[in-house]
ZAPAZA-832989 format. One record per residue: residue number from 0; x, y, z of N, C-alpha, C, O in turn; residue in one letter. Coordinates in steps of 0.02 Angstrom, whole numbers, plus 50000, padded with zeros to 5 digits. Example, Ala and Ser with C-alpha at 12.3 -4.5 7.8 and 13.67 -1.06 7.14 Angstrom:
REM ZAPAZA-832989
<0,<50660,49716,50390>,<50615,49775,50390>,<50660,49835,50390>,<50712,49834,50423>,A> <1,<50642,49888,50354>,<50684,49947,50357>,<50645,50002,50394>,<50670,50057,50402>,S> 
END
This chain:
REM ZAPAZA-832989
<0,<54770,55221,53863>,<54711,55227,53905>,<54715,55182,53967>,<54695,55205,54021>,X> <1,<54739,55119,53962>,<54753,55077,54011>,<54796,55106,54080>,<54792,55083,54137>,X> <2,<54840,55164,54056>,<54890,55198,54086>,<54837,55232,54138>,<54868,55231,54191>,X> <3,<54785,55256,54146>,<54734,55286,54181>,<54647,55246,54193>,<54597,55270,54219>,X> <4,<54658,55174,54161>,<54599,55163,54195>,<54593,55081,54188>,<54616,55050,54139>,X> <5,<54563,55054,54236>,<54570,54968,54222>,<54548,54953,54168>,<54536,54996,54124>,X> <6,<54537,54884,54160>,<54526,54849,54102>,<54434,54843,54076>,<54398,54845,54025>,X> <7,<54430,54835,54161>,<54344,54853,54159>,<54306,54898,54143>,<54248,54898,54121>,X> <8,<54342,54939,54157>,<54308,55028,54137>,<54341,55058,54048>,<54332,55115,54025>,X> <9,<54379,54999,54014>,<54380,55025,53967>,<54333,55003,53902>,<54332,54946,53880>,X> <10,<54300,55052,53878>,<54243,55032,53830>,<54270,55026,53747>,<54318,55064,53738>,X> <11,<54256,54998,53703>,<54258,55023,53631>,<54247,55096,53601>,<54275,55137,53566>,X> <12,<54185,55086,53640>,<54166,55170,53619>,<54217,55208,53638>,<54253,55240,53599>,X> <13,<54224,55205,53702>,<54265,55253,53718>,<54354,55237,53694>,<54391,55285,53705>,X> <14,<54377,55193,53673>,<54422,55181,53627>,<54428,55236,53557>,<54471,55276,53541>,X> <15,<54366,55216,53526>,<54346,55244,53469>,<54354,55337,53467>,<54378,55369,53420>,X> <16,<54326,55364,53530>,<54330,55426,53544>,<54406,55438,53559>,<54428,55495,53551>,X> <17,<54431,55406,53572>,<54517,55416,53597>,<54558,55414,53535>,<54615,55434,53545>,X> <18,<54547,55400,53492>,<54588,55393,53430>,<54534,55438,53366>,<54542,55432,53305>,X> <19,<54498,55469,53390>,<54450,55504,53336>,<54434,55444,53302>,<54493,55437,53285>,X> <20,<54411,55403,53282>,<54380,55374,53234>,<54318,55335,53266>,<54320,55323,53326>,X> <21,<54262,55314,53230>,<54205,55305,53216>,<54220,55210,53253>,<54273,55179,53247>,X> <22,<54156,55184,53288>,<54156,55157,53332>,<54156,55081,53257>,<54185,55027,53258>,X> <23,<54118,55108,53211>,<54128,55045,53153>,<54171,55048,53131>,<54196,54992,53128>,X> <24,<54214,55098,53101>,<54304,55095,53081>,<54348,55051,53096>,<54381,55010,53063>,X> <25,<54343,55075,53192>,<54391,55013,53245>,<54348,54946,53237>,<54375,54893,53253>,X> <26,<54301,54946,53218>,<54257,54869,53219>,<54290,54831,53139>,<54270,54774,53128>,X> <27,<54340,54866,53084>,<54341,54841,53047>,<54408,54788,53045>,<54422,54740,53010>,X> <28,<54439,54823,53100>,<54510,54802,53117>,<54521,54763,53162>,<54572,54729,53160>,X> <29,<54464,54757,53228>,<54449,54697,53267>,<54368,54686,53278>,<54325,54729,53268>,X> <30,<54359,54630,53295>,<54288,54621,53318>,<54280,54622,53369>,<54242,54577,53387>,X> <31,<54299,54655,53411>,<54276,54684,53484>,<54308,54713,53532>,<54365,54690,53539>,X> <32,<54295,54750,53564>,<54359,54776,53613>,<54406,54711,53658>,<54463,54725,53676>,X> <33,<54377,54643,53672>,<54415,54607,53706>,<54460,54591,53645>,<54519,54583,53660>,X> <34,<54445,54585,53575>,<54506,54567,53519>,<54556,54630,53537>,<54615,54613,53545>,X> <35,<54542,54689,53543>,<54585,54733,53541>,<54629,54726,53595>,<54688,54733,53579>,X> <36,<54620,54717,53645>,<54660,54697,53710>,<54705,54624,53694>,<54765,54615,53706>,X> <37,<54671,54589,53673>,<54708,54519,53672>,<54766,54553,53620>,<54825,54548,53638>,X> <38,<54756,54574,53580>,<54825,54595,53545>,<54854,54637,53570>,<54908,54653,53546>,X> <39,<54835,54663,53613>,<54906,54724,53645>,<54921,54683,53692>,<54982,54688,53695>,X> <40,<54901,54637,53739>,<54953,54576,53780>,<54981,54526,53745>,<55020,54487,53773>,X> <41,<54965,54521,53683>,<55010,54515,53645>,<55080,54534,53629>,<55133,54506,53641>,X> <42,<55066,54585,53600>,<55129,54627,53616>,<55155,54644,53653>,<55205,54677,53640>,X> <43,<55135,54631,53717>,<55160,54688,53778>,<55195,54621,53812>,<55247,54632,53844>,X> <44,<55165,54543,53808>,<55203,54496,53827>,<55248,54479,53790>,<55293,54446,53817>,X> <45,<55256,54499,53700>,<55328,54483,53665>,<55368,54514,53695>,<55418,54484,53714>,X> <46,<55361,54601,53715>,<55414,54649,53726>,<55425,54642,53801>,<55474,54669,53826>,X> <47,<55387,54612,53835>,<55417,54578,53912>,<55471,54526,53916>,<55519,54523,53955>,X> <48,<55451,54484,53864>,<55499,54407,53879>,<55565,54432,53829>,<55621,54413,53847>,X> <49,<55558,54478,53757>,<55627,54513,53746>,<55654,54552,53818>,<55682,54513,53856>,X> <50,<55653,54581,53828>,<55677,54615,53897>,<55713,54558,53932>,<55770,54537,53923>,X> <51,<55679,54542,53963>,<55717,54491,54019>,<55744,54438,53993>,<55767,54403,54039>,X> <52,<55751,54414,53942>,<55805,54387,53914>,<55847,54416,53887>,<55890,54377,53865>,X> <53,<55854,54460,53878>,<55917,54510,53859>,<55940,54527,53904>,<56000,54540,53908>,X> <54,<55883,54535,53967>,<55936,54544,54013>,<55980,54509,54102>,<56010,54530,54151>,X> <55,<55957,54450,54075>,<55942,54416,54115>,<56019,54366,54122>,<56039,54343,54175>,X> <56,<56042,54361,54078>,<56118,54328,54089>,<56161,54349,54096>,<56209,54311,54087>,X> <57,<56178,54418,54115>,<56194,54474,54151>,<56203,54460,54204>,<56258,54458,54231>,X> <58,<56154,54449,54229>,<56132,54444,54299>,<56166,54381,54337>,<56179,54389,54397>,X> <59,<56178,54327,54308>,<56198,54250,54338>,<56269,54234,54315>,<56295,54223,54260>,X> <60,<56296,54238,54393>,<56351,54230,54394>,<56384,54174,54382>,<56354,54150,54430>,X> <61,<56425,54118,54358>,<56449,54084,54314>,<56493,54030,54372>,<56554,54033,54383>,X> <62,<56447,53984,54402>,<56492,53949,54473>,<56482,53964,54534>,<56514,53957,54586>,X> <63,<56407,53996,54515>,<56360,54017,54593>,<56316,53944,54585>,<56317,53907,54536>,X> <64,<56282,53938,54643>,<56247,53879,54653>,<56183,53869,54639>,<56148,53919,54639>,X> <65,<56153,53809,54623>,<56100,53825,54577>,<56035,53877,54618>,<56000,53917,54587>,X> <66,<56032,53867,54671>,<55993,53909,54723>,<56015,53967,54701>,<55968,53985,54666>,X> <67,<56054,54008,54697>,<56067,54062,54687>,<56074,54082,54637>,<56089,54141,54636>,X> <68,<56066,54041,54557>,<56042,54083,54495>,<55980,54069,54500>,<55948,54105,54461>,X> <69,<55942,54029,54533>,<55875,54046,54543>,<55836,54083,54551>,<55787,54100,54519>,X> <70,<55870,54105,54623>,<55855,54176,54661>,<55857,54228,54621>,<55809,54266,54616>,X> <71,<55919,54238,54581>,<55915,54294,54519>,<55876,54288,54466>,<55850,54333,54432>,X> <72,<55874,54234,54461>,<55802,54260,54394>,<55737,54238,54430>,<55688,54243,54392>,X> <73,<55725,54220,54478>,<55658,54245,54515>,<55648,54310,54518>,<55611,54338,54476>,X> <74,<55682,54347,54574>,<55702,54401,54565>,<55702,54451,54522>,<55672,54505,54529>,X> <75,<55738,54433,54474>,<55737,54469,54396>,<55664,54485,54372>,<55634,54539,54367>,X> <76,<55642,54411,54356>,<55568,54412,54336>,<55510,54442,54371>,<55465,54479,54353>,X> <77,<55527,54413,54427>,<55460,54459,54485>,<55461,54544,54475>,<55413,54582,54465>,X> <78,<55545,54559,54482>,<55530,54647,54462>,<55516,54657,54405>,<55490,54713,54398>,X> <79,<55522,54628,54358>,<55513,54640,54281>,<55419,54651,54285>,<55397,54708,54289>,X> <80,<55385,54607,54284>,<55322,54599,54301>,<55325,54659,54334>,<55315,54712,54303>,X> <81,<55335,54658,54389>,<55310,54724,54444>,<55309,54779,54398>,<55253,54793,54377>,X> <82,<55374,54826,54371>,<55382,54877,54326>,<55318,54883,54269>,<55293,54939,54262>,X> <83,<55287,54812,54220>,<55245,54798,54176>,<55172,54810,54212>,<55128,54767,54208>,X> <84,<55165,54858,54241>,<55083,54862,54264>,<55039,54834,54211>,<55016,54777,54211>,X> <85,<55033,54871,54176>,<54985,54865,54099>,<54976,54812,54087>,<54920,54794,54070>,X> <86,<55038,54763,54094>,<55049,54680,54049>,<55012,54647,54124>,<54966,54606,54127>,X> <87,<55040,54673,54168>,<54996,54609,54222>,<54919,54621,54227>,<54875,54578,54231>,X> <88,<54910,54696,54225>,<54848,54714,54218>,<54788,54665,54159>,<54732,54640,54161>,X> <89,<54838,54673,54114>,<54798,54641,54054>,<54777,54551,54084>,<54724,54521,54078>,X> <90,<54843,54528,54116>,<54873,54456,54127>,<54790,54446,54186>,<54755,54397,54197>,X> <91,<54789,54478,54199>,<54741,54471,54274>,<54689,54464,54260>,<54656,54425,54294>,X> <92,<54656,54504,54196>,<54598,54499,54158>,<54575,54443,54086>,<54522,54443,54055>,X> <93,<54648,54392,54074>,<54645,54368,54020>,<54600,54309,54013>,<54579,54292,53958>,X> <94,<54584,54277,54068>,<54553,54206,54055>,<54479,54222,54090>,<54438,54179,54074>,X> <95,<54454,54272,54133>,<54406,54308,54143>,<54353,54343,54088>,<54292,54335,54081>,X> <96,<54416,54397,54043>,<54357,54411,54031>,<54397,54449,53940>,<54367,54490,53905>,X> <97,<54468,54420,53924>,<54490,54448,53860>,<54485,54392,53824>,<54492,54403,53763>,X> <98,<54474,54336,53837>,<54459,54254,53810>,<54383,54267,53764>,<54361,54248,53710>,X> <99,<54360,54310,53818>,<54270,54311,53784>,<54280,54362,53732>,<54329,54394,53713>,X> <100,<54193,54359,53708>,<54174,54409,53665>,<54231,54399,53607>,<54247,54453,53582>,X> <101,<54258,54355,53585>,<54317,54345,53520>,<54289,54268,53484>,<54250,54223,53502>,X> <102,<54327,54278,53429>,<54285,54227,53390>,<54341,54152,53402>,<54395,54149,53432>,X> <103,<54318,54119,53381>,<54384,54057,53382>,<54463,54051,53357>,<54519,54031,53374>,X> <104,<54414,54096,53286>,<54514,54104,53249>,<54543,54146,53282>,<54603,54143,53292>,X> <105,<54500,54201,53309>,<54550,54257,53339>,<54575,54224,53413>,<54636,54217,53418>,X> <106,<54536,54204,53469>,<54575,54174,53535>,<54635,54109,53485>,<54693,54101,53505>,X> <107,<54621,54090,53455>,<54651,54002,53433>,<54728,54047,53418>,<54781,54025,53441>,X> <108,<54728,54104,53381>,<54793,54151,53335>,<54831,54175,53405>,<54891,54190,53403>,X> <109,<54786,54179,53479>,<54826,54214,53511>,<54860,54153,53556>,<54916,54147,53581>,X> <110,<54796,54106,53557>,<54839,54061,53607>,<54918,54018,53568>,<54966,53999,53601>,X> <111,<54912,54014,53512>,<54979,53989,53455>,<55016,54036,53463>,<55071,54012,53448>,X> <112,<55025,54093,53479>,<55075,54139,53492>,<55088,54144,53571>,<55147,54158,53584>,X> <113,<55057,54139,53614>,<55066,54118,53672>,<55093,54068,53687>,<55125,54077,53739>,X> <114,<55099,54000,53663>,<55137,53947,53661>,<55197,53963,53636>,<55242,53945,53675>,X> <115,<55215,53986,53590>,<55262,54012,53559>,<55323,54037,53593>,<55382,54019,53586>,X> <116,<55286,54099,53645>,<55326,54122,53665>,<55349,54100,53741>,<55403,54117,53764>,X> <117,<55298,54058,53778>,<55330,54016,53817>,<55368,53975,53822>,<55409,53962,53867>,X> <118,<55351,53939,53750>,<55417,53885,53733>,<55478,53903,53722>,<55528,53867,53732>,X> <119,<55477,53990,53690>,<55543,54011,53696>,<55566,54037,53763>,<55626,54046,53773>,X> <120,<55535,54045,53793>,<55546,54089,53862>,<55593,54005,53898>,<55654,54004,53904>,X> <121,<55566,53969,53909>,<55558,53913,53935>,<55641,53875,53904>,<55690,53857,53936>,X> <122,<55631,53875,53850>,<55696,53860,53845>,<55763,53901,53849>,<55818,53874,53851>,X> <123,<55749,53992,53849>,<55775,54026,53891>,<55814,53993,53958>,<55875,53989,53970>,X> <124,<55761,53974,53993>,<55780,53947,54057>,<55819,53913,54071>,<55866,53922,54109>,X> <125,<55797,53845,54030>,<55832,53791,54036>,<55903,53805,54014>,<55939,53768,54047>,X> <126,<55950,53853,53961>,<56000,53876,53951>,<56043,53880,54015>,<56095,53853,54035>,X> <127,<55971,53953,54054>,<56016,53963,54091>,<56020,53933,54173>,<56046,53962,54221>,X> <128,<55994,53885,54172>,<55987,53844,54224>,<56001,53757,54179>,<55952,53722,54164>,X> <129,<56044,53745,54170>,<56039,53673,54115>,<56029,53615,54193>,<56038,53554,54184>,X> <130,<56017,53631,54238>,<55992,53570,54279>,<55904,53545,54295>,<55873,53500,54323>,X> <131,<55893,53605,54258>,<55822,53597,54246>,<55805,53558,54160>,<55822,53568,54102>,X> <132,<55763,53510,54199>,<55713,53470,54112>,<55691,53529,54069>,<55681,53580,54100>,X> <133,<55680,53532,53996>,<55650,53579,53975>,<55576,53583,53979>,<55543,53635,53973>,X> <134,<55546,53504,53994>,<55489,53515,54001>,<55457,53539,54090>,<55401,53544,54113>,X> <135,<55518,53548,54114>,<55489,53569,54192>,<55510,53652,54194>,<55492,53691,54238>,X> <136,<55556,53670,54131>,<55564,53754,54123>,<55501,53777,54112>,<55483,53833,54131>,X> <137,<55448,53716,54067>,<55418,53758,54032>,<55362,53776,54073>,<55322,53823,54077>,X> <138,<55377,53701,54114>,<55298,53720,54197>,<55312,53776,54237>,<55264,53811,54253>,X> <139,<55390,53797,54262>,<55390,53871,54287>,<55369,53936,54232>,<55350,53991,54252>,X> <140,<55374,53921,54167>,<55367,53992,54118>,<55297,54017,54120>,<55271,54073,54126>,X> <141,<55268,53928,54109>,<55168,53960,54120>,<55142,53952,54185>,<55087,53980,54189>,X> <142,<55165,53920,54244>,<55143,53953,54290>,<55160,54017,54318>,<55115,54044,54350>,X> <143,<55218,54049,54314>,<55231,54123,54313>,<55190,54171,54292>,<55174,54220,54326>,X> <144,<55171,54159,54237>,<55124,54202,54179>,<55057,54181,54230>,<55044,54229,54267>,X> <145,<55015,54127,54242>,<54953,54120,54279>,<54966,54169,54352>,<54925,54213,54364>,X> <146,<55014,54160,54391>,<55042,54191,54449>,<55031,54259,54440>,<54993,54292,54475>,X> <147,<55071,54283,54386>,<55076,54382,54382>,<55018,54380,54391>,<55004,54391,54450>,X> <148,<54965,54369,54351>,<54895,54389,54337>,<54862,54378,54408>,<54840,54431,54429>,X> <149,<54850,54322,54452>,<54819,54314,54502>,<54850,54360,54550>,<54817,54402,54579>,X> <150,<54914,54353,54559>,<54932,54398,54621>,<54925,54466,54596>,<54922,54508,54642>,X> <151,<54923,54483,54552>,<54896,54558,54530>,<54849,54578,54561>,<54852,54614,54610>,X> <152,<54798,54555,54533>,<54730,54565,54559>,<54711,54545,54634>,<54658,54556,54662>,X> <153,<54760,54515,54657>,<54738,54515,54731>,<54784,54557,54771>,<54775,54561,54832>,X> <154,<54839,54595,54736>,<54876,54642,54791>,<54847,54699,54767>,<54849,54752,54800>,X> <155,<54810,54693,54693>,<54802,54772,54678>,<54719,54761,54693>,<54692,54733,54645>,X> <156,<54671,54778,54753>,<54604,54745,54760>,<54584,54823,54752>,<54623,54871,54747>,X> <157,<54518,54824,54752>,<54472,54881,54735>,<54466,54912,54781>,<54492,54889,54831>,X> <158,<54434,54969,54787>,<54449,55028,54849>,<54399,54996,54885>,<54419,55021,54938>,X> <159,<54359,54967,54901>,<54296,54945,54947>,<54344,54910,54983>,<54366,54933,55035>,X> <160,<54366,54850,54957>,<54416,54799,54979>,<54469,54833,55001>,<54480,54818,55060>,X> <161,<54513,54881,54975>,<54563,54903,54981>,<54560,54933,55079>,<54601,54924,55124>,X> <162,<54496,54967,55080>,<54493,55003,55132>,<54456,54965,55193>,<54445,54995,55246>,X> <163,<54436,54888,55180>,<54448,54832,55225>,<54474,54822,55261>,<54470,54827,55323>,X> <164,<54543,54788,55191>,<54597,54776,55234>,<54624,54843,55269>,<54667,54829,55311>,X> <165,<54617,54882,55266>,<54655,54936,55321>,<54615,54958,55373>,<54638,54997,55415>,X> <166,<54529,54926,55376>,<54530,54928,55422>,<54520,54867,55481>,<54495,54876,55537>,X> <167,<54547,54798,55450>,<54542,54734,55463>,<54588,54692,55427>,<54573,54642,55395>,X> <168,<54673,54728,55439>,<54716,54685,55423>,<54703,54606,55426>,<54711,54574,55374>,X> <169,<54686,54581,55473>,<54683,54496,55445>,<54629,54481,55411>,<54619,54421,55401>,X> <170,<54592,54520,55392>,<54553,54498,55325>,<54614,54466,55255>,<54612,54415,55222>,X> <171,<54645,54505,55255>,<54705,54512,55218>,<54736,54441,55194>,<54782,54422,55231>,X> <172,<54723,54402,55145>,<54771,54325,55164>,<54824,54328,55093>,<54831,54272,55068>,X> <173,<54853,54372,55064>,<54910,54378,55043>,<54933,54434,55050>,<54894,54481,55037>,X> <174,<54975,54444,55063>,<55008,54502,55084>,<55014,54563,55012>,<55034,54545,54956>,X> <175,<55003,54604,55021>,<55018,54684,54982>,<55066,54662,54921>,<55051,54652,54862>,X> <176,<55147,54659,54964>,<55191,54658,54891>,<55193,54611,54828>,<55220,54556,54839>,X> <177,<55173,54620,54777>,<55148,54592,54734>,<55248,54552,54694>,<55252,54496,54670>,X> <178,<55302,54596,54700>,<55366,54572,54681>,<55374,54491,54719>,<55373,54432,54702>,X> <179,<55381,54534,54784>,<55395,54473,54832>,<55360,54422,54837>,<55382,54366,54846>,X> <180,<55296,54438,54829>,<55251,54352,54828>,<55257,54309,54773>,<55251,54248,54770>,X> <181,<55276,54369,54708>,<55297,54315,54650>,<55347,54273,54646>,<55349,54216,54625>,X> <182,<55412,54329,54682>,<55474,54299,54659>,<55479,54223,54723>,<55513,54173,54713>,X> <183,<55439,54235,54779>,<55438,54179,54816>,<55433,54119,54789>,<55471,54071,54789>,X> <184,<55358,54132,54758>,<55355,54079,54725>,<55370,54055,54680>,<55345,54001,54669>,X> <185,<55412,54078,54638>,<55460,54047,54565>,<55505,54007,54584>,<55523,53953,54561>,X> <186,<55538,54056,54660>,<55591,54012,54685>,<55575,53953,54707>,<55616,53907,54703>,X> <187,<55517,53944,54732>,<55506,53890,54770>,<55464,53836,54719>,<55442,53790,54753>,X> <188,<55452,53831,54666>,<55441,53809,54598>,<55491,53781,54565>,<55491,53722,54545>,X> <189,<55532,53816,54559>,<55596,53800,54508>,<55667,53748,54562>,<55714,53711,54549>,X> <190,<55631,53779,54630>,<55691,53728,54656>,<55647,53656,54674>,<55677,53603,54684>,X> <191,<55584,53661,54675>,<55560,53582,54691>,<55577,53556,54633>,<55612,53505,54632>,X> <192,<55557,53583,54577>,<55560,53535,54519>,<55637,53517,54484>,<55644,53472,54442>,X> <193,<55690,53556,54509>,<55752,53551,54501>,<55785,53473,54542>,<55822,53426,54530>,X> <194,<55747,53498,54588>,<55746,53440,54658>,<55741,53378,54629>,<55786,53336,54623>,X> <195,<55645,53375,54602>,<55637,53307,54590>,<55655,53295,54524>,<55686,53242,54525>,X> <196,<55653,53316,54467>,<55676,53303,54406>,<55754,53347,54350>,<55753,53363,54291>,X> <197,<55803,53352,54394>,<55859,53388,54366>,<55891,53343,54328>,<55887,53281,54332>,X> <198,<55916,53368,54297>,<55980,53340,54240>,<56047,53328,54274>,<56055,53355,54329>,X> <199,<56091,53294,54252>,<56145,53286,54300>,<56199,53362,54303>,<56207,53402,54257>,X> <200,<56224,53363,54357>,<56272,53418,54362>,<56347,53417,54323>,<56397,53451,54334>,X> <201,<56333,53356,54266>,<56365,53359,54231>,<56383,53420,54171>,<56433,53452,54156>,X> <202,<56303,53413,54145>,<56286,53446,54085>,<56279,53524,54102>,<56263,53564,54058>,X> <203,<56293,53542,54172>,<56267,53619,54198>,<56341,53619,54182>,<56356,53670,54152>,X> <204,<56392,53578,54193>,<56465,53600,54228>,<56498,53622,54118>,<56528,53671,54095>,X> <205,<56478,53572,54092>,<56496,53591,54024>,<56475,53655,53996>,<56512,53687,53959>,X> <206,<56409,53679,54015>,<56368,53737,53992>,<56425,53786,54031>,<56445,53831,53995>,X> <207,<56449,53784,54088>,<56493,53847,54108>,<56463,53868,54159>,<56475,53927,54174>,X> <208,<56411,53824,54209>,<56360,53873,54260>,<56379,53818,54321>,<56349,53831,54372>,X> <209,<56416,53768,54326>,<56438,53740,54386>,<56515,53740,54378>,<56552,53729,54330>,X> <210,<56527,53760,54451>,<56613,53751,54452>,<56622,53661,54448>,<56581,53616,54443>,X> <211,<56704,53661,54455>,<56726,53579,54444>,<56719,53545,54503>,<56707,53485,54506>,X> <212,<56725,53576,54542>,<56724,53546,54624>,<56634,53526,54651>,<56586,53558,54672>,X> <213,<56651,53462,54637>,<56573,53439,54650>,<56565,53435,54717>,<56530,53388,54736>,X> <214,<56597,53484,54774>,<56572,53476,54830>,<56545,53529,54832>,<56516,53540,54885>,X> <215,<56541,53570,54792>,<56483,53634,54792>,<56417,53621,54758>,<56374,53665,54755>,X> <216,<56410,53561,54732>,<56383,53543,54709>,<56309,53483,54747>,<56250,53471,54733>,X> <217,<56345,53467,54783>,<56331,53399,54850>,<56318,53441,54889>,<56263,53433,54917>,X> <218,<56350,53488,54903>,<56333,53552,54962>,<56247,53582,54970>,<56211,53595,55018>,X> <219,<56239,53583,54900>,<56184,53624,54880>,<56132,53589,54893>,<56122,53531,54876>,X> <220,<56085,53637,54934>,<56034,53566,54955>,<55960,53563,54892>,<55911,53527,54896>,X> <221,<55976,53615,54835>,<55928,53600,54790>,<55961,53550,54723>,<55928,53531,54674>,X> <222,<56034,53534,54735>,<56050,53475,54689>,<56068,53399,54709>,<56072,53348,54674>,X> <223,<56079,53412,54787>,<56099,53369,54819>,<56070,53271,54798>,<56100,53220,54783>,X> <224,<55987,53292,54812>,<55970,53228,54800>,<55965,53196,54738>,<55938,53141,54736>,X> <225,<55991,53229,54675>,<55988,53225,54605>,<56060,53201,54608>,<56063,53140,54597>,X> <226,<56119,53229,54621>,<56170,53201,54619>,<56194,53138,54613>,<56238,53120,54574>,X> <227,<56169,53109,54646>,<56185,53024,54665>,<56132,52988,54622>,<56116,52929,54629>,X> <228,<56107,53030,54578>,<56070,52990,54517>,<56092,53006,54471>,<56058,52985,54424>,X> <229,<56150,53045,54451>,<56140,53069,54399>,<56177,53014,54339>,<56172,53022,54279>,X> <230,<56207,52971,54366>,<56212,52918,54316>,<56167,52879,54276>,<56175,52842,54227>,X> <231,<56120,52897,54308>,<56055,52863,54262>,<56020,52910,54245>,<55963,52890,54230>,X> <232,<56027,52976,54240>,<56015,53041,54186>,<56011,53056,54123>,<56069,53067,54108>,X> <233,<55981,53062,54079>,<55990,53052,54015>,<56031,53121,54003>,<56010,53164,54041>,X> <234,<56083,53143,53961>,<56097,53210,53962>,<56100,53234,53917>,<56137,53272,53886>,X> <235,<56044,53203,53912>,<56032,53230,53846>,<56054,53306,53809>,<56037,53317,53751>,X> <236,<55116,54487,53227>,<55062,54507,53194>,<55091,54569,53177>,<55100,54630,53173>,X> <237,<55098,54526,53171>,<55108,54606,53149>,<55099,54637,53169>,<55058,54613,53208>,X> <238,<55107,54748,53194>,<55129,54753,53239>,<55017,54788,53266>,<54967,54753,53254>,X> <239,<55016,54845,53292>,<54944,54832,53319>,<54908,54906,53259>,<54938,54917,53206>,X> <240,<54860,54936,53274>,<54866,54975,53225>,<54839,55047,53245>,<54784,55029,53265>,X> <241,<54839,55092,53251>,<54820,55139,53289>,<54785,55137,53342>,<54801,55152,53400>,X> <242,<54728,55116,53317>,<54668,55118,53385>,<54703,55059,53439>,<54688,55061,53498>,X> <243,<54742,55018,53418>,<54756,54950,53488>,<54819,54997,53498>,<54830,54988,53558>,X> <244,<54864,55040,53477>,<54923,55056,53503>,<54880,55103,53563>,<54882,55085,53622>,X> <245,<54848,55154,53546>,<54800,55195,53581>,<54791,55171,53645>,<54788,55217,53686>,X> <246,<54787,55121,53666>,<54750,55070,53728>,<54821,55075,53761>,<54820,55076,53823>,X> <247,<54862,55077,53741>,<54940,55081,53772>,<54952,55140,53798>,<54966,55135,53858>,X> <248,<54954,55223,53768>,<54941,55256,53763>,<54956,55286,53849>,<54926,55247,53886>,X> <249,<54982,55326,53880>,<55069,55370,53855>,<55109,55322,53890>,<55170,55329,53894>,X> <250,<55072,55262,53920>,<55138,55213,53953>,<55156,55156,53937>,<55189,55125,53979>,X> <251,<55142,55128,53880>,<55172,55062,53857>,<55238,55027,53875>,<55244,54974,53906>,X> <252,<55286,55065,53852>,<55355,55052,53852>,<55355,55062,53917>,<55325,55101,53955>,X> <253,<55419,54992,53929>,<55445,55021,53999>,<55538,55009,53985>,<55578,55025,54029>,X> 
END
């Protein structure tokens, strides 16, 4: 259903009518239509962060510079998101208005699985970037996730708005492409914090992601000022159940 209508315009009832069953049936399996949503971004954020980590080390070439496996999994991620309408859709609506109307155990069950999977995402990262801290992977993993959602909703604006800006482009203060403004900013995230808190280009060069020649290394102006420190571096639900698959309903998968 999401495949044909926002998040706002989708009702229980009308859930209930979409799957034939009775509006107390689906009430026995969640307590409210925002429970029902919180579990399909649920799911729809496990089967996002499988994706792009499967496919994502593919992508990074083995003695490119850290700027430039950056760029690729910015990149990576920003289109990944882009392709996931549904998941950003959901992402855009989550702290608005899928947080509410749920009881404590049920938000408390989703946010423990949300941690979960950032921490794995996050250390994802740090793998494949080992000049990044894991605890500064994990500040690009959840600000990414806050990002999809906001820039969603502001490149995808409502037809009132929509037909504003076209007819008062500088009303406009982020630009349309919703890829590009993300992947901007990951890049420009992941290289400050690479900047100010990286690991030595030691521990990248053992992992297999820096060549031996540390003048490509000194070269690089997102490892550069880390370099000459790096001696004092430490180097160191199951699944949903008819009526929530329904909400997915004919475009889930991507």
């Amino acid at each position: 259903m999401l495949a044909d209508m926002p998040v706002s315009e989708l009702t229980l009832t009308g859930l209930s009518r979409h799957v034939g069953l009775a509006k107390s049936n689906v009430l026995r399996y969640f307590e409210s239509r925002e429970a029902v949503l919180l579990e399909l971004l649920a799911l729809l954020a496990h089967d996002f962060m499988a994706e792009v980590m499967g496919e994502l080390p593919a992508l990074l070439v083995k003695g490119a510079s850290v700027r430039a496996r950056v760029a690729a999994i910015s990149s990576a991620v920003a289109a990944s998101f882009a392709a996931h309408t549904m998941l950003c859709e959901l992402l855009s609506a989550q702290a608005a208005v899928l947080e509410h109307n749920v009881s404590t155990a049920t938000v408390a069950a989703y946010k423990r699985g949300a941690h979960d999977s950032l921490a794995d995402f996050a250390a994802f990262l740090h793998r494949m970037l080992p000049e990044i801290h894991y605890s500064d992977a994990l500040e690009v993993a959840t600000t990414t996730i806050v990002l999809a959602g906001a820039l969603w909703s502001h490149t995808h604006p409502a037809d009132a708005l929509r037909q504003a800006y076209d007819n008062d482009p500088s009303l406009r203060f982020i630009q349309a492409d919703f890829a590009a403004q993300l992947e901007r900013t990951i890049t420009a995230l992941a290289l400050g914090l690479i900047t100010s808190h990286s690991t030595s280009s030691v521990q990248a060069e053992a992992a297999g992601f820096l060549p031996r020649d540390r003048s490509a290394v000194i070269d690089d102006p997102a490892t550069a000022p880390v370099v000459k420190q790096a001696a004092g571096v430490d180097l160191g639900g199951e699944g949903l159940t008819q009526s929530a698959s329904a909400v997915a309903a004919p475009g889930r998968a991507r």
